[in-house]
Backbone bond lengths (Angstrom), bond angles and torsions (degrees), N, CA, C in turn:
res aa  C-N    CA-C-N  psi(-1)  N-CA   C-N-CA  omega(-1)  CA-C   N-CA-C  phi
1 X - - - 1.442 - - 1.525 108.22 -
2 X 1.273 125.09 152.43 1.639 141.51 -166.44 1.615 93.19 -75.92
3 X 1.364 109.88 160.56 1.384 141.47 174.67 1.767 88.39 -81.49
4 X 1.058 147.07 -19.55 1.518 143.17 -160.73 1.526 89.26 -130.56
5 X 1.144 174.91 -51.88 1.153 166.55 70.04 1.532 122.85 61.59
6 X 1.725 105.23 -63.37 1.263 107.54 163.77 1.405 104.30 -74.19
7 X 1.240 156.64 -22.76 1.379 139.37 -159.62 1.228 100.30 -105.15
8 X 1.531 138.37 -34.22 1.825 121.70 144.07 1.543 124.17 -45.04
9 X 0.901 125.37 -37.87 1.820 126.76 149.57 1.278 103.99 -30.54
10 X 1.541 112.32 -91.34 1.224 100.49 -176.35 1.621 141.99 -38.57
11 X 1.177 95.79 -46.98 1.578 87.16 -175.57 1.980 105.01 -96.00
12 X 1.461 109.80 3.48 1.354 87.64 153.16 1.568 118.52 -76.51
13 X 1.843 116.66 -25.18 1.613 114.11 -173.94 1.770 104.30 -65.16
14 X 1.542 107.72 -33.47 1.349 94.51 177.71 1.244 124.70 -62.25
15 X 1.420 101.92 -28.37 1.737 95.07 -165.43 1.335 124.29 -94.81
16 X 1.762 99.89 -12.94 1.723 113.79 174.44 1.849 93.70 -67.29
17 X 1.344 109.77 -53.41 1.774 119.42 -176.51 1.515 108.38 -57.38
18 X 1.323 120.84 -29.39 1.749 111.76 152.92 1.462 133.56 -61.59
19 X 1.551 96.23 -30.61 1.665 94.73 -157.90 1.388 94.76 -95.77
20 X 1.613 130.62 -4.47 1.269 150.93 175.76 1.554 97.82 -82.08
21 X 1.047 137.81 -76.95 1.336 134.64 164.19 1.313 123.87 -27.80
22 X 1.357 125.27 -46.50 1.315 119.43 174.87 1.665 120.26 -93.81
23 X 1.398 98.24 -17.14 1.896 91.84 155.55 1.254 121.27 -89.85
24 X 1.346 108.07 9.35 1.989 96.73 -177.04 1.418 110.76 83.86
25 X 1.372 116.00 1.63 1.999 97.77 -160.99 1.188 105.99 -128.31
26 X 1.501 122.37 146.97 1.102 134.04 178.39 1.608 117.39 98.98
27 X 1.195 118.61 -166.78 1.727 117.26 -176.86 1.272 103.54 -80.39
28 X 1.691 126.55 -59.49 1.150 149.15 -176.25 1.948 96.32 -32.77
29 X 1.558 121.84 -57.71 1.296 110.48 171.51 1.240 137.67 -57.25
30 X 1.781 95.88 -20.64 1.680 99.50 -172.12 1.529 121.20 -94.46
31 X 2.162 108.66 -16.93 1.303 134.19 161.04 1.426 118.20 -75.32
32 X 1.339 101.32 174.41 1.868 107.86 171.71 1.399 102.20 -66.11
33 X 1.502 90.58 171.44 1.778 96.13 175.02 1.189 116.10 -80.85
34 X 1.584 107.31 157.29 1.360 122.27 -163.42 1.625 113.86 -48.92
35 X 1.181 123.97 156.03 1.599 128.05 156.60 1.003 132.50 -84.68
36 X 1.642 155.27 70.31 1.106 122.57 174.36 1.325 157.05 -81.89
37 X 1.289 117.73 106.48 1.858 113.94 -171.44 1.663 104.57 -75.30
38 X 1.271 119.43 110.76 1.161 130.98 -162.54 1.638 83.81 -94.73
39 X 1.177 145.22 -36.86 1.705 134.54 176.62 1.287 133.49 -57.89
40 X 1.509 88.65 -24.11 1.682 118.00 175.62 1.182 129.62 -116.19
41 X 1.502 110.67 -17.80 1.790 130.14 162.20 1.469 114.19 81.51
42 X 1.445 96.33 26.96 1.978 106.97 -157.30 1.974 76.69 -93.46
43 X 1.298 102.26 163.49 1.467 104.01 174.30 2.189 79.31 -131.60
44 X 1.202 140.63 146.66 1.104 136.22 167.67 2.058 116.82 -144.24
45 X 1.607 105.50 140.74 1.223 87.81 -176.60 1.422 96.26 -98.99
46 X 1.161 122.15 150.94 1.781 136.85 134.79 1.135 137.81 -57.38
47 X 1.472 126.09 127.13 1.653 117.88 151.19 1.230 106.36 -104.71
48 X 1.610 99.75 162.56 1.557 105.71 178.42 1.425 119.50 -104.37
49 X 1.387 121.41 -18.75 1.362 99.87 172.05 1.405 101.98 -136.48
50 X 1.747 119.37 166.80 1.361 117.17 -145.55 1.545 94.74 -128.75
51 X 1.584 124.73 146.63 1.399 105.07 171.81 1.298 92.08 -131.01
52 X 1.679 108.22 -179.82 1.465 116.06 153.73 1.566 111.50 -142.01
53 X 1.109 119.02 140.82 1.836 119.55 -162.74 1.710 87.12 -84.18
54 X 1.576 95.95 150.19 1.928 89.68 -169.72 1.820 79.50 -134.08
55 X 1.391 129.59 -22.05 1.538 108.54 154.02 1.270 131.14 -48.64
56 X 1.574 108.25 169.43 1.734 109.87 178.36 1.516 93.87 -46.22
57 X 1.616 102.83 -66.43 1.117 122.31 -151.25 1.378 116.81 -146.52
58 X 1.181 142.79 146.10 1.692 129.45 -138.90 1.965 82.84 -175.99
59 X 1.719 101.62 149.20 1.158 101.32 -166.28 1.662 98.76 -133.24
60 X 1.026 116.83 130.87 1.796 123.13 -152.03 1.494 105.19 -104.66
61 X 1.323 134.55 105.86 1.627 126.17 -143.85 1.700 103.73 -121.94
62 X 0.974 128.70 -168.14 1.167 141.22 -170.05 1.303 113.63 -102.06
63 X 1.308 126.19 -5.67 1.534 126.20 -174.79 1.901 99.26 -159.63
64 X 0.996 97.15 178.19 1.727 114.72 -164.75 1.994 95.05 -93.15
65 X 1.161 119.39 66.61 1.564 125.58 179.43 1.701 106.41 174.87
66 X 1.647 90.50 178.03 1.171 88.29 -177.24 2.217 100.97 -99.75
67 X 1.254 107.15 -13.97 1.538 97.21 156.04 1.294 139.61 -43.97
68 X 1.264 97.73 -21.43 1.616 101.17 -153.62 1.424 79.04 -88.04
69 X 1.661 115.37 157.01 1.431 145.21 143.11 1.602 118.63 -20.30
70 X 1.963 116.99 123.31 1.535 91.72 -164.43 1.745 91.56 -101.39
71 X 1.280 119.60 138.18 1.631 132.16 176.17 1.200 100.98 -73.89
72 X 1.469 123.17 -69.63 1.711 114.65 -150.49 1.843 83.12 -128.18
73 X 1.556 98.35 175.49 1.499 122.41 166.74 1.610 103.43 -117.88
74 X 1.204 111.96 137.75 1.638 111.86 153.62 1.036 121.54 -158.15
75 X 1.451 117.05 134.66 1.579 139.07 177.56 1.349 134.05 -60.81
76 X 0.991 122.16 155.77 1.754 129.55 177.69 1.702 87.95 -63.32
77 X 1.590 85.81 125.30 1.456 125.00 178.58 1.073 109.26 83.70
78 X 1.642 142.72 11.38 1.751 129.55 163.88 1.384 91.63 -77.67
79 X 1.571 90.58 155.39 1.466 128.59 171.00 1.358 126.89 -110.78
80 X 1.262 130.59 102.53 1.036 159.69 -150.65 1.864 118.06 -100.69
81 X 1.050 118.01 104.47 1.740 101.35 -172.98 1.859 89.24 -117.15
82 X 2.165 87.09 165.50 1.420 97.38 175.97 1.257 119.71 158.97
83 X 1.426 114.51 141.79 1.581 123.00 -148.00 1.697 117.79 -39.29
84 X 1.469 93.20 153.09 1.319 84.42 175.73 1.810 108.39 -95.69
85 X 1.617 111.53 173.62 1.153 112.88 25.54 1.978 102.41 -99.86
86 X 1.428 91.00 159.40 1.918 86.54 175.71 1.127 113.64 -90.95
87 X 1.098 112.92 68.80 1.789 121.80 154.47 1.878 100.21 -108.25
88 X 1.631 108.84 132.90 1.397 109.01 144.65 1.316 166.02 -47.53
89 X 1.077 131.92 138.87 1.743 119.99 -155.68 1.551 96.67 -51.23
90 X 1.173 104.70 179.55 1.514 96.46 179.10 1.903 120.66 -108.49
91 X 1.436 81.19 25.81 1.793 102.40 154.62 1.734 113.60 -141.05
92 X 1.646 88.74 36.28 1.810 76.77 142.83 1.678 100.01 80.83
93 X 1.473 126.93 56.30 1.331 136.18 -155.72 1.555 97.76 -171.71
94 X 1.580 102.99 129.00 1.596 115.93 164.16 1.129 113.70 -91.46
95 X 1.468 141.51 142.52 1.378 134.93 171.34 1.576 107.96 -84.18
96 X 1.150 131.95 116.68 1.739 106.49 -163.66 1.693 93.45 -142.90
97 X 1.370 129.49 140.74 1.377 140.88 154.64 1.904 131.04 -38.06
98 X 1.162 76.46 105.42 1.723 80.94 156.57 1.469 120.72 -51.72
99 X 1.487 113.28 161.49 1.304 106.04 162.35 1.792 109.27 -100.78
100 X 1.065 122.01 11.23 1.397 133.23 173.00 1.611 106.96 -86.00
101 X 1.298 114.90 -17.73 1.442 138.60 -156.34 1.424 135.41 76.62
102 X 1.484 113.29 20.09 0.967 117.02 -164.28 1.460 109.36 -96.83
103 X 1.359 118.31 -162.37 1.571 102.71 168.33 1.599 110.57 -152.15
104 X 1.596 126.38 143.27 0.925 169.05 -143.31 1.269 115.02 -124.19
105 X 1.599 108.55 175.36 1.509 133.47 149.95 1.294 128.90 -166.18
106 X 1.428 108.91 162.24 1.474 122.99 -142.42 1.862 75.96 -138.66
107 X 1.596 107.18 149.35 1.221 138.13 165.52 1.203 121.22 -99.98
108 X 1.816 102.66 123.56 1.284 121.39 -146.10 2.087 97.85 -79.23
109 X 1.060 118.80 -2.88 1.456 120.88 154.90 1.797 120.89 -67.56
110 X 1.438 105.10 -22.33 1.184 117.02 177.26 1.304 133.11 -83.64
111 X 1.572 103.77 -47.78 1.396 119.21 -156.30 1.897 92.65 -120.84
112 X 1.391 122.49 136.54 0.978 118.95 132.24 1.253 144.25 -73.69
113 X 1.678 129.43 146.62 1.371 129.35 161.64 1.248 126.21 -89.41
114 X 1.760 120.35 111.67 1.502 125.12 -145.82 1.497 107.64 -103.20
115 X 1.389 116.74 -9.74 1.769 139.38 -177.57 1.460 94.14 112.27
């Protein structure tokens, strides 16, 4: 790939990962901000904290309870990422990422926090 090629990469990843941030949409809004390795032309997002579900089976909902609406299912041994900071609601709730980019939670009886 071109020396002019890779450096339109880049600053198109920045600027799609801006205009994602300021509309709310996508992963890029629901993760940290983007990375850029300008040596390598990689643009990359981050999460900050890491889980792994250690129930059979644990049900990942739309709000911090068991009222709320359930979004996803996940099993003993998925991995789960999502903003920091990773401390729990203060009834016992992970804040954790969609893969749509949205964001969720998982019950801290369910899911471990792995860093």
């Amino acid at each position: 790939m071109g020396k002019h090629t890779k450096a339109a990469l880049v600053r198109l990843g920045v600027l799609l990962a801006a205009v994602f941030t300021v509309l709310g949409v996508g992963t890029a809004a629901a993760q940290a901000a983007p990375r850029v390795d300008t040596a390598a032309g990689d643009v990359t997002v981050t999460a900050a904290c890491n889980y792994v579900v250690i129930a059979t089976k644990t049900y990942i909902r739309s709000g911090p309870g068991t009222q709320y609406s359930i979004v996803r299912t996940k099993y003993k041994g998925d991995r789960m990422t999502g903003p920091a900071p990773c401390v729990p609601t203060s009834n016992g709730w992970w804040l954790v990422y969609l893969s749509t980019g949205g964001i969720a939670y998982a019950s801290t009886a369910d899911v471990r926090y792995t860093g």
